[in-house]
C-alpha positions as CSV (number, residue, x, y, z in Angstrom):
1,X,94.7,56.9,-28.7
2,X,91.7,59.2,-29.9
3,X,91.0,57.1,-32.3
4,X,90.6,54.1,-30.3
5,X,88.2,55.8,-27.7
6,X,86.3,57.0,-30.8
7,X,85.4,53.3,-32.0
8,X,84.6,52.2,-28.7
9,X,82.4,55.3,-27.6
10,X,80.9,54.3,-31.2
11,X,80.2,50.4,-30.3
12,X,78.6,51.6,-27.2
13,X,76.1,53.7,-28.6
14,X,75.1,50.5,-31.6
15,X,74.5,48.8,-28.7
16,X,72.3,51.8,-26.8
17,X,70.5,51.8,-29.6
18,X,69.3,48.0,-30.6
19,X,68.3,47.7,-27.0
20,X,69.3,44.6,-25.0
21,X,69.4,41.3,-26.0
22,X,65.9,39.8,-26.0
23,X,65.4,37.3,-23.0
24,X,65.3,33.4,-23.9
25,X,61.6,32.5,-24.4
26,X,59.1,30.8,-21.7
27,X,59.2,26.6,-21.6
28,X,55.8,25.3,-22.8
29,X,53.7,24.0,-20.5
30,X,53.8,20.0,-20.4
31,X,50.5,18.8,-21.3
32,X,48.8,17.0,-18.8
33,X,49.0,13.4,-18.8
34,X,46.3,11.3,-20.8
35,X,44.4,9.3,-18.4
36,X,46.0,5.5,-18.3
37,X,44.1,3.1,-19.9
38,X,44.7,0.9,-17.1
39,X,43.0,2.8,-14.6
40,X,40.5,0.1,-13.1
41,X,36.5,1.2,-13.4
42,X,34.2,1.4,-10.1
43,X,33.7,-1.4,-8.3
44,X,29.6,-1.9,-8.5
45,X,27.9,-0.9,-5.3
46,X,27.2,-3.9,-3.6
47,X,23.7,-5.7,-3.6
48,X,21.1,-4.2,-1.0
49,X,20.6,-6.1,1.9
50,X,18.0,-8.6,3.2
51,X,14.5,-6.4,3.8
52,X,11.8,-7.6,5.7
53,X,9.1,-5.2,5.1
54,X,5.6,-5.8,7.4
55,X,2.6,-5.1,5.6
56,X,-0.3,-5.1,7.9
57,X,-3.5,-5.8,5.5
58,X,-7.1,-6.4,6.0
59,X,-8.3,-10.3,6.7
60,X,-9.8,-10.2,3.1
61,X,-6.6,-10.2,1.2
62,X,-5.3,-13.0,3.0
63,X,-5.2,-15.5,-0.2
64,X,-4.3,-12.8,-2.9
65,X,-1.3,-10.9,-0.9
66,X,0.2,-14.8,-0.1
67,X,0.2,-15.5,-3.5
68,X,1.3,-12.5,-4.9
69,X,4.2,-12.4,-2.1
70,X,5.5,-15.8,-3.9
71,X,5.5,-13.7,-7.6
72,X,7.1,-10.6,-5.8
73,X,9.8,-12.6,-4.4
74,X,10.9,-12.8,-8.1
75,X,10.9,-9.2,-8.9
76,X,12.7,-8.5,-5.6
77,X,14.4,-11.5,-4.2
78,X,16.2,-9.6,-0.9
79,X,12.7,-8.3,0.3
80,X,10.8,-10.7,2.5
81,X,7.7,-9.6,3.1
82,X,5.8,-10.6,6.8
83,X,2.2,-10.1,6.7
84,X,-0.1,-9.6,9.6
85,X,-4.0,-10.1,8.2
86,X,-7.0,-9.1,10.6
87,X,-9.7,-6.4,10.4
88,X,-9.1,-2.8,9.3
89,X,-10.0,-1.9,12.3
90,X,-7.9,-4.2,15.3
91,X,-4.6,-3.3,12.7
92,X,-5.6,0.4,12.8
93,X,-5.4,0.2,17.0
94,X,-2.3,-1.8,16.6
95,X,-0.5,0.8,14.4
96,X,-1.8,3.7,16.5
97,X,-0.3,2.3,19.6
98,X,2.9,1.6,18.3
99,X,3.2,-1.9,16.1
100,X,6.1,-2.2,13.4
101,X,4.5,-1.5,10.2
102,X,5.6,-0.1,6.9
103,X,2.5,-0.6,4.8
104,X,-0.9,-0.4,5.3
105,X,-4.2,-1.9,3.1
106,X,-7.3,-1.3,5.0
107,X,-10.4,-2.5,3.6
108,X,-12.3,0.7,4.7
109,X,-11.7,4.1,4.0
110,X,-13.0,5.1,7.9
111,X,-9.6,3.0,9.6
112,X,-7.1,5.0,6.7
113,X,-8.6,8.4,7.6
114,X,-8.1,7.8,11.3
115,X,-4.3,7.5,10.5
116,X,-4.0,10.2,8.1
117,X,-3.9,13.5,9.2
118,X,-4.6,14.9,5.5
119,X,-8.3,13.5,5.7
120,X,-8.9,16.5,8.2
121,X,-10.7,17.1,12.0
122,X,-13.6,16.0,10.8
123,X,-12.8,11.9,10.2
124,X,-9.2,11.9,11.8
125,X,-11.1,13.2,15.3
126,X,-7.6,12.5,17.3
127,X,-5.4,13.8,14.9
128,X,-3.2,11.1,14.3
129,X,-0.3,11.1,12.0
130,X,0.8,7.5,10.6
131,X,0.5,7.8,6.7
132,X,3.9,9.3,4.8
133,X,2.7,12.2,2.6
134,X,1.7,11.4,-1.0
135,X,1.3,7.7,-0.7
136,X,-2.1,7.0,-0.4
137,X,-3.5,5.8,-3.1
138,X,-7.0,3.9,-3.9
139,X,-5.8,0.2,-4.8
140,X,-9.3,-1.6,-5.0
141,X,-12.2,-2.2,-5.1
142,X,-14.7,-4.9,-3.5
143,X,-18.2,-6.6,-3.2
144,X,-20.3,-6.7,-0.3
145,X,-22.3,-10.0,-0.6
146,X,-24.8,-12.3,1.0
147,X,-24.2,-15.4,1.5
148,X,-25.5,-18.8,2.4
149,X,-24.4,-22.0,3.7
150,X,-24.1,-25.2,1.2
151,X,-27.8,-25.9,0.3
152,X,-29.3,-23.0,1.4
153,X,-31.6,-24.5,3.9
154,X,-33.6,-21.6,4.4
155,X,-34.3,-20.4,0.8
156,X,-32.6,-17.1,1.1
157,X,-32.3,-15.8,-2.2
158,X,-31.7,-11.9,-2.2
159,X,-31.1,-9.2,0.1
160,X,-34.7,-8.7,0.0
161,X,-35.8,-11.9,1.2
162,X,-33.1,-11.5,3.5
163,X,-34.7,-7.8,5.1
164,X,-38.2,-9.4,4.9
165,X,-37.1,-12.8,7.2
166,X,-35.1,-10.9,9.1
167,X,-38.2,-8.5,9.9
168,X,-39.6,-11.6,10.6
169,X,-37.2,-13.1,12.9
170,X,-36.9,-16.4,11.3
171,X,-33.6,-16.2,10.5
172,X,-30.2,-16.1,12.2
173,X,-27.5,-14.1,10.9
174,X,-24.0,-13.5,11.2
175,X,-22.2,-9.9,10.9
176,X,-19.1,-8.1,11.0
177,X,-18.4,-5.8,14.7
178,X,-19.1,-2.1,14.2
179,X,-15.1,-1.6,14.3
180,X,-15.2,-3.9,11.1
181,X,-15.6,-2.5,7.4
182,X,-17.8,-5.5,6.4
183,X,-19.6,-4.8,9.7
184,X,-20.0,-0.9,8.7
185,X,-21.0,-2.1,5.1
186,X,-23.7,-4.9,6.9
187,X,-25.0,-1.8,9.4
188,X,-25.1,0.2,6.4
189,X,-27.3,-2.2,4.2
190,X,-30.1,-3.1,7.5
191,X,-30.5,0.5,7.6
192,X,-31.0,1.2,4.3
193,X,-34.0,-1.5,4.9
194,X,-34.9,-0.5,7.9
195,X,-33.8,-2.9,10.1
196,X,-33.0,-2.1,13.8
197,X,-30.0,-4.2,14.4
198,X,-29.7,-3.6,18.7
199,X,-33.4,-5.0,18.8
200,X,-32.2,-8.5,15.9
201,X,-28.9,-8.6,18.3
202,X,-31.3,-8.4,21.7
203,X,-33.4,-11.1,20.1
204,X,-30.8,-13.5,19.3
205,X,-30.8,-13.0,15.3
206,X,-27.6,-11.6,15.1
207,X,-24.3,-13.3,15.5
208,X,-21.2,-11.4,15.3
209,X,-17.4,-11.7,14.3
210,X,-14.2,-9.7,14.7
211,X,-13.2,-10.1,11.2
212,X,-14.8,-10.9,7.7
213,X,-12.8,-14.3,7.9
214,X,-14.8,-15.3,11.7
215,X,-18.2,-14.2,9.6
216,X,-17.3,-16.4,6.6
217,X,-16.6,-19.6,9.0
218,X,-19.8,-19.1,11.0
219,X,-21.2,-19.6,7.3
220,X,-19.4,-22.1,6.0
221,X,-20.0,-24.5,8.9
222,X,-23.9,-23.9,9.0
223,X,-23.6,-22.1,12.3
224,X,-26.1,-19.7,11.1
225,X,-28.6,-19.5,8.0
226,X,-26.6,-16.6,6.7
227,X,-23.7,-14.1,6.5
228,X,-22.5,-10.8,5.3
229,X,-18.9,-11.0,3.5
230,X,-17.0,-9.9,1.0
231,X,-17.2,-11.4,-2.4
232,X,-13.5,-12.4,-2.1
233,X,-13.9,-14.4,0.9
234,X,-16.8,-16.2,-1.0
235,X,-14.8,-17.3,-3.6
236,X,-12.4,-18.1,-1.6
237,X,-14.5,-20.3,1.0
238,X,-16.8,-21.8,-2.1
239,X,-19.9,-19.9,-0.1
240,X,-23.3,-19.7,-2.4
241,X,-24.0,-15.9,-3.0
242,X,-27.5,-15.2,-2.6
243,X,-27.2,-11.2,-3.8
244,X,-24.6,-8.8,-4.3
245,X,-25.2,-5.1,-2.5
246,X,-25.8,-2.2,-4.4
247,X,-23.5,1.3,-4.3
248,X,-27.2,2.5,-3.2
249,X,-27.5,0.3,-0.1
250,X,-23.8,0.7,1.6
251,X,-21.7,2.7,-1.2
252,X,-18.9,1.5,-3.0
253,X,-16.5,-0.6,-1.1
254,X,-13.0,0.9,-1.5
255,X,-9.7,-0.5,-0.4
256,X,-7.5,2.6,0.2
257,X,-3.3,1.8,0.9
258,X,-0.5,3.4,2.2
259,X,3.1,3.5,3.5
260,X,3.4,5.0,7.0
261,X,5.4,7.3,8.0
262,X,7.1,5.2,11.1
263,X,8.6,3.3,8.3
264,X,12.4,2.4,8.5
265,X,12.0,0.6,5.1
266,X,10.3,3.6,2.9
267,X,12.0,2.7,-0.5
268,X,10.7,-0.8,-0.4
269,X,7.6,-0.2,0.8
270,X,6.9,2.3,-1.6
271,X,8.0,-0.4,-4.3
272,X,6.0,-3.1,-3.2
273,X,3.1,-0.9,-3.2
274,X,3.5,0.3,-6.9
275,X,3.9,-3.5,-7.5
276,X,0.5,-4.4,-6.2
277,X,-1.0,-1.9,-8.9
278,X,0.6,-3.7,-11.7
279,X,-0.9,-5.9,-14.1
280,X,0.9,-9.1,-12.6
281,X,-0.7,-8.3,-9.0
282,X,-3.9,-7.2,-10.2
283,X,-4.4,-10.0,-12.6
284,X,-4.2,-12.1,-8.8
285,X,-6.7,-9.3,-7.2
286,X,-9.5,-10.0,-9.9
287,X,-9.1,-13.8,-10.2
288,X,-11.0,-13.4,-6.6
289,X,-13.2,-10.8,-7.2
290,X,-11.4,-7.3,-6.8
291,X,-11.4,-4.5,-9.6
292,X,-8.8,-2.0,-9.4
293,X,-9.7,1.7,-9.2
């Protein structure tokens, strides 16, 4: 009997001292499945919608923005783009009292700087706020120009022939309205020769028109002996330019542009403005006369 206790008091303590059994080891983490090779890509977003984007631009880009809506229409085919042409200043009024317009092309600095309230107290008197920050940009530039009706009945050959019958009063002539950039440039040029226009207009020498378009028909159909317009809407009528102003007589004549910011369309219109500065558009712009800036 002793001896039997002895061996199993003796198994007992092996065992106390090799410890317990170790404890079976951890599973492996699974790996994560590879991705399945048929897992179908993305569907592509879908094309953008139709855009009509309204550009209100001054009566002197009539011909050029036409055509170069027909080459834009390649470059963005869901953008239609609706065009509403008169002077700088009537579209100026119209945006200021609440027109639909995304874009903006004024032929004038004076009619941007009303609408922008960056150009400061001093130009923007009412403090209006219509142009969307960091768009405006110069886009061209044009010529102020005298011109005559076919034949040139009264020999009109310069501006300073022009001052001198003018002076004269043997000559009747046909101007932009003071809210009109070609009628600013025009007031600009008789007083650089010191011409009083209130007494010409009292007189009867002076015809006027609401935009440079109304001046260029007054010429073209001999209405009067001569006209003040841009050099764009004398190429485009087939008007005989008797002299080109100088920067000294009535500066240069800058067409600034911008998106507003009552826009709904902003991408657009900030894409069809970059357009007009590329080579394509301006190659359009100086087949009539512009320059860009």
């Amino acid at each position: 009997m002793k001896r039997t206790v002895s061996l199993a008091l003796a198994l007992a303590l092996m065992l106390a001292a090799c410890g317990a059994p170790p404890a079976p080891p951890e599973p492996a983490p699974e790996p994560a499945p590879a991705p399945s090779e048929a897992t179908p890509e993305p569907e592509p977003a879908p094309p953008a919608g139709e855009t009509e984007l309204i550009v209100f631009a001054a009566a002197s880009m009539t011909e050029t923005l036409e055509a170069i809506a027909k080459l834009y229409k390649a470059a963005a085919p869901n953008v239609t783009l609706s065009f509403n042409f008169d002077s700088s200043g009537t579209l100026k009024t119209q945006i200021e009292e609440g027109a639909a317009c995304d874009l903006f092309i004024s032929a004038g600095q004076k009619q941007m700087n009303e609408l922008d309230i960056a150009a400061g107290p001093e130009v923007n008197v009412d403090g209006l706020d219509f142009v969307l920050e960091g768009t405006r940009v110069n886009l061209l530039e044009n010529k102020v120009t005298l011109c005559v009706p076919a034949g040139n009945p009264k020999a009109i050959d310069s501006f300073d022939t022009w001052a001198a019958m003018m002076e004269a009063d043997e000559i009747l002539m046909a101007m932009g309205n003071s809210d009109v950039p070609v009628g600013q440039y025009t007031q600009l040029i008789m007083q650089f020769y010191g011409l009083d226009e209130e007494a010409l207009a009292n007189a009867g020498k002076i015809t006027y028109g609401s935009n440079v378009k109304e001046v260029t028909t007054q010429i073209t159909e001999a209405s009067v002996d001569c006209g003040v317009v841009y050099c764009t809407d004398a190429f485009s009528a087939g008007l005989e330019i008797a002299g080109y102003a100088t920067a000294e007589m009535c500066g240069q004549v800058i067409y600034p542009a911008a998106v507003l910011n009552v826009t709904q369309n902003e991408e657009a219109a900030r894409a069809f403005l970059a357009y007009l500065a590329t080579p394509e558009a301006m190659a359009v712009f100086e087949a009539v006369g512009f320059s860009g800036v």
